[in-house]
C-alpha positions as CSV (number, residue, x, y, z in Angstrom):
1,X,16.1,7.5,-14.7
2,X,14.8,4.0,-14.7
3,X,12.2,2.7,-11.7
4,X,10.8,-0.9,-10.9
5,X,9.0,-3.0,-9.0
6,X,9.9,-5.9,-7.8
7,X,7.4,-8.9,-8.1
8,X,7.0,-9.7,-4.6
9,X,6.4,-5.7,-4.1
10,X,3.6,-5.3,-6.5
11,X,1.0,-6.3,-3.3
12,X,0.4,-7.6,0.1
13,X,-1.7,-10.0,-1.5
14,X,0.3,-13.0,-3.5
15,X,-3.0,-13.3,-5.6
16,X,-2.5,-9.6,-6.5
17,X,1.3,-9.8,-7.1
18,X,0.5,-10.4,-10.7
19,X,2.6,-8.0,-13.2
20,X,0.0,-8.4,-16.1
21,X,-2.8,-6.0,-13.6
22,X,-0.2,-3.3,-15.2
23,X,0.9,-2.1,-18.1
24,X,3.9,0.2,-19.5
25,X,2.9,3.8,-18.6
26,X,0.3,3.2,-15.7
27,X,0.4,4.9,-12.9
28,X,0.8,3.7,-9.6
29,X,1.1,4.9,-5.9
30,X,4.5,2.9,-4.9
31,X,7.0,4.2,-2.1
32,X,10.4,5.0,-3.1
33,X,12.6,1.7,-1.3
34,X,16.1,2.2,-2.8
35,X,17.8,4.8,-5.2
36,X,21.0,3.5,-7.4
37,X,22.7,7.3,-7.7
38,X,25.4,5.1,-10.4
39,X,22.7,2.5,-12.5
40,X,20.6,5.9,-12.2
41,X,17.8,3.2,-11.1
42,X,15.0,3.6,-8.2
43,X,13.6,0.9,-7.0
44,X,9.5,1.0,-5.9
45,X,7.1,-0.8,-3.5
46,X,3.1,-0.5,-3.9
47,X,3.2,-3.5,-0.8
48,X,5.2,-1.1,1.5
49,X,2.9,1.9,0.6
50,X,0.4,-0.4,1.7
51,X,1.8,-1.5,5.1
52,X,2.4,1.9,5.8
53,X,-1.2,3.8,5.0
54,X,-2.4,0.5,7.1
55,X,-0.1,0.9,10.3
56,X,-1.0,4.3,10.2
57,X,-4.9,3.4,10.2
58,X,-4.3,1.8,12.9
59,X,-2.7,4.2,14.6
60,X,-5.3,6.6,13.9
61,X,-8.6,4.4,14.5
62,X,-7.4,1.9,16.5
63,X,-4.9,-0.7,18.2
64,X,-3.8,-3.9,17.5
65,X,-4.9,-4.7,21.3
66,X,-8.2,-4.1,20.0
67,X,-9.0,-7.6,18.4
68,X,-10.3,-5.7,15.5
69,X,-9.2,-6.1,11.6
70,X,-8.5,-3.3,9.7
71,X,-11.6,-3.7,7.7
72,X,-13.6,-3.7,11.0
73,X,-11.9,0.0,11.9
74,X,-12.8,1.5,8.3
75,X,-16.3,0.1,8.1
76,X,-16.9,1.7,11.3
77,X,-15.0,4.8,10.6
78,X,-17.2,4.5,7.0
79,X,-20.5,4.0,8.8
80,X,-19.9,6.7,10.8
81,X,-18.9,9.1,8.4
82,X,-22.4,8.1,6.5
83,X,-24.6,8.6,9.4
84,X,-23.2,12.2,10.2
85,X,-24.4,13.1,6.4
């Protein structure tokens, strides 16, 4: 069975959607997007694995109400974690 990744589904990031960070044979958290039972092909996306794991974040640590970024929620959620050590 053959899987791919599109281009535009290699990042959120269009500076990161560059095929040359891989190479044949790495692997890669992706989230299955489509399955081909007949061209026995399924077809991959690292960006929706990352939407997901970030709307789930926010979910967890905070709201979009919030004003904060999702960097601001894990470096508190971080710093936290460091000053309970």
């Amino acid at each position: 069975m053959t899987a791919f990744i599109r281009k535009a589904d290699l990042s959120r990031d269009r500076a990161d959607q560059r095929p040359e960070r891989f190479a044949v044979g790495d692997r890669v958290d992706a989230q299955v997007t489509s399955i081909d039972k007949a061209a026995r092909k399924v077809g991959l996306s690292i960006k929706a694995l990352e939407l997901k794991d970030e709307k789930a974040a926010m979910e967890q640590y905070g709201s979009p109400d919030s004003g904060a970024s999702l960097g601001d929620i894990l470096g508190a959620a971080l710093r936290g974690a460091q000053t309970k050590e």
